[in-house]
C-alpha positions in Angstrom: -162.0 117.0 106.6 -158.7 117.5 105.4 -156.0 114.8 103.5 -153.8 115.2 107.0 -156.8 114.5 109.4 -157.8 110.8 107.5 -153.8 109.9 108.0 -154.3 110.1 111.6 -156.1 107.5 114.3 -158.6 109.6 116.3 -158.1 107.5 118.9 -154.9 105.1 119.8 -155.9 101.7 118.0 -158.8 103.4 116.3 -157.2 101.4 112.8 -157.5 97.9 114.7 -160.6 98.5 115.4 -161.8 99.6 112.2 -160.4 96.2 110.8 -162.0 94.4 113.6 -165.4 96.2 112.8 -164.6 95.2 109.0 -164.1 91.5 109.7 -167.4 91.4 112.2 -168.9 92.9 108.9 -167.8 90.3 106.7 -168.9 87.4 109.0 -172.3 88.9 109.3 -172.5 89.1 105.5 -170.9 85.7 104.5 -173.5 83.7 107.3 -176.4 82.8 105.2 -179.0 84.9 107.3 -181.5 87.1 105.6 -180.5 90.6 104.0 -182.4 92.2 107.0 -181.1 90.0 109.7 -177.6 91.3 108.2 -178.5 94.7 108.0 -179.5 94.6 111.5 -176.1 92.9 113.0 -174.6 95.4 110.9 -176.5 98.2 112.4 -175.7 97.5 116.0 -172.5 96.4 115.3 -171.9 100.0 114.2 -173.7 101.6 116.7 -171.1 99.3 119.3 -168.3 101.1 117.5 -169.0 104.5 117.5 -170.5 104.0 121.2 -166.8 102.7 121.8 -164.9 105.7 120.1 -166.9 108.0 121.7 -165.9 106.8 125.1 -162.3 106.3 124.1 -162.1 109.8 122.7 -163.9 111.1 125.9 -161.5 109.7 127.9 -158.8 111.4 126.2 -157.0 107.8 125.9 -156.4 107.1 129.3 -156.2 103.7 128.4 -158.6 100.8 128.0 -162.3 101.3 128.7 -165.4 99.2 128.3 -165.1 95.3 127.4 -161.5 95.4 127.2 -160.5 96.9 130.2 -162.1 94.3 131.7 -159.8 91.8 129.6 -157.0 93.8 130.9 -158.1 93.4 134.3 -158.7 89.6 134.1 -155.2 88.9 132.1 -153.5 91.0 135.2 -155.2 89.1 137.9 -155.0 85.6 135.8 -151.1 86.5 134.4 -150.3 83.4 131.7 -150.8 82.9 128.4 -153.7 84.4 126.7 -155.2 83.4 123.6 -158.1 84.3 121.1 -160.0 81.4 123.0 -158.5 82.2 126.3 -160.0 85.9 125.6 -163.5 84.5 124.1 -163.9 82.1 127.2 -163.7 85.0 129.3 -166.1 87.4 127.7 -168.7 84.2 127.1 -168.0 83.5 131.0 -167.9 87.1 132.3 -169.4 89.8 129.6 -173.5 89.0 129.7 -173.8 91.7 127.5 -172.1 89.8 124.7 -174.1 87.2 125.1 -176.2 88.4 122.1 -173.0 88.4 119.9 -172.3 85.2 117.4 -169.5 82.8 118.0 -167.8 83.8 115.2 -167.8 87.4 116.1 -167.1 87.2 119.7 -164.0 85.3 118.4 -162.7 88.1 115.9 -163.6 90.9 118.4 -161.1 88.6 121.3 -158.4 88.7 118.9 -159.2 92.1 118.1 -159.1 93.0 121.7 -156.0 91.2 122.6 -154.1 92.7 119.7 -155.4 96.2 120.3 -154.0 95.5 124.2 -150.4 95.0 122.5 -150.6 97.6 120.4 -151.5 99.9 123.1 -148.2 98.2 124.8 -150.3 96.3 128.1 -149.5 93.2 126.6 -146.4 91.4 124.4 -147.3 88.9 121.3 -145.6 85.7 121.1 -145.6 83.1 118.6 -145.4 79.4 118.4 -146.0 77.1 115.4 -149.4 77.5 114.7 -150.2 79.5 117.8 -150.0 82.6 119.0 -150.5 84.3 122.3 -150.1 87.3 124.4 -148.7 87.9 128.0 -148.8 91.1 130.6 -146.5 93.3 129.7 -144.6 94.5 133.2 -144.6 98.1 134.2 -141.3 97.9 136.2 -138.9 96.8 133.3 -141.0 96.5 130.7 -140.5 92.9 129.5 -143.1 90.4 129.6 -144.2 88.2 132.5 
């Protein structure tokens, strides 16, 4: 693989996601269980990532797929303010296939999520002090809503 190809995201918030993968990895590691309880998390969490970038590349970047188009789709249909709690309510409420996933790690990939959804211009960050949150972007002029 060349110097050029590692400069580049293989897929539009592929570097987001990587970070988000790095933090899951660090929470796994820092929570007291037993080296082959980590290495377990660690495995499927891994195996969840490179299940996600294959369906993102597959799709050719057509937009969200998976657990966060379905964030996408609830933040359209509920508009407001969305949060990392906001986002983590929703997939504890709505995603029984995270049910498996830790607090902690359901929280860093809902913050992941929500900033990879701004990044991929869907939705606009705001911040307050101490908070921050995101809203639906608008198609027609482009401003949030």
């Amino acid at each position: 693989m060349s110097d050029r190809a590692l400069e580049r995201e293989a897929f539009p918030g592929e570097l987001a996601a990587l970070r988000t993968l790095a933090r899951l990895v660090r929470d796994v590691v820092n929570s007291g269980s037993s080296a082959e309880a980590q290495r377990a998390q660690v495995q499927r969490l891994l195996a969840q990532h490179d299940a996600d970038r294959a369906e993102i590349t597959a799709a050719g970047s057509s937009g969200p797929s998976g657990r966060v188009a379905a964030l996408l789709e609830a933040i359209r249909a509920g508009r407001g303010r969305w949060t990392t709690a906001t986002a983590y309510r929703f997939y504890r409420g709505h995603l029984p296939a995270l049910a498996h996933i830790p607090n902690t790690q359901l929280r860093a990939m809902a913050r992941g999520d929500l900033r990879d959804l701004a990044a991929g211009g869907h939705l606009v960050r705001h911040e307050e002090p101490g908070r921050v949150f995101f809203v639906l972007r608008t198609a027609k002029n482009g401003e949030a809503q």
